[in-house]
Structure formats: C-alpha cells, structure tokens
Steps between C-alpha positions, in 0.01 A plus 500: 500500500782737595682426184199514263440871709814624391534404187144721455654783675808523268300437178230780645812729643617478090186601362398765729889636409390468139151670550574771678799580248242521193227703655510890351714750657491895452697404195333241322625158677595231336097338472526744170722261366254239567145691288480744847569803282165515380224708673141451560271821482260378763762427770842674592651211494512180254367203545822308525630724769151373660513139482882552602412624836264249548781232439715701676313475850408119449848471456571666822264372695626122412824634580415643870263170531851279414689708780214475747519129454828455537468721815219285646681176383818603701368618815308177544722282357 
C-alpha cells in the first residue's frame, strides 16, 4: 500500500509540475503553444485554460490525498 502510495504521489507530483508550467501567465504561458492562444468572446478566458484548472486541482487534491496517506499510514504503522 505504501509503495503503490508513492509511486501515485511522484507520478501526480510530475504532472501537477507539468500543469502548472502550461497554464497562461501575464505573458502568454506556454498552454499557447498547446491551441491556448485562442480567445473566446463570451469568457475572458479559453476553454482550455478552463478544463486545465479543473485537472489542475484533481491533480492536487490526489496529490495532498497521497501525502495524507502516507501520513496516516506512518503514524499507525
């Protein structure tokens, strides 16, 4: 269980990294590599930049579920 934990919170520590790094900046980001350059004229924002905050707090919330775990496995272990 411990090992199957970390392994999760490396792969999630990796992506989170990675999603964080492509999300727009003041000067563009690097999602406008990725199609994020384009605007929407009903929103301020696109709708990648959307569904890449979404993924970007699922992400984080495996990853602080993962350290939580490992917490509770260690105390009571």
């Amino acid at each position: 269980m411990t090992l199957a934990l970390e392994i999760v919170l490396v792969i999630s520590s990796l992506l989170m990294t990675m999603f964080v790094l492509l999300h727009k900046g003041k000067g563009g980001g690097l999602s406008s590599l990725f199609g994020g350059g384009v605007q929407s004229n009903l929103s301020g924002s696109t709708v990648v930049e959307k569904n890449l905050d979404i993924v970007t707090i699922i992400t984080a919330l495996i990853w602080l579920g993962c350290i939580i775990g490992l917490n509770l496995i260690q105390a009571y272990a």
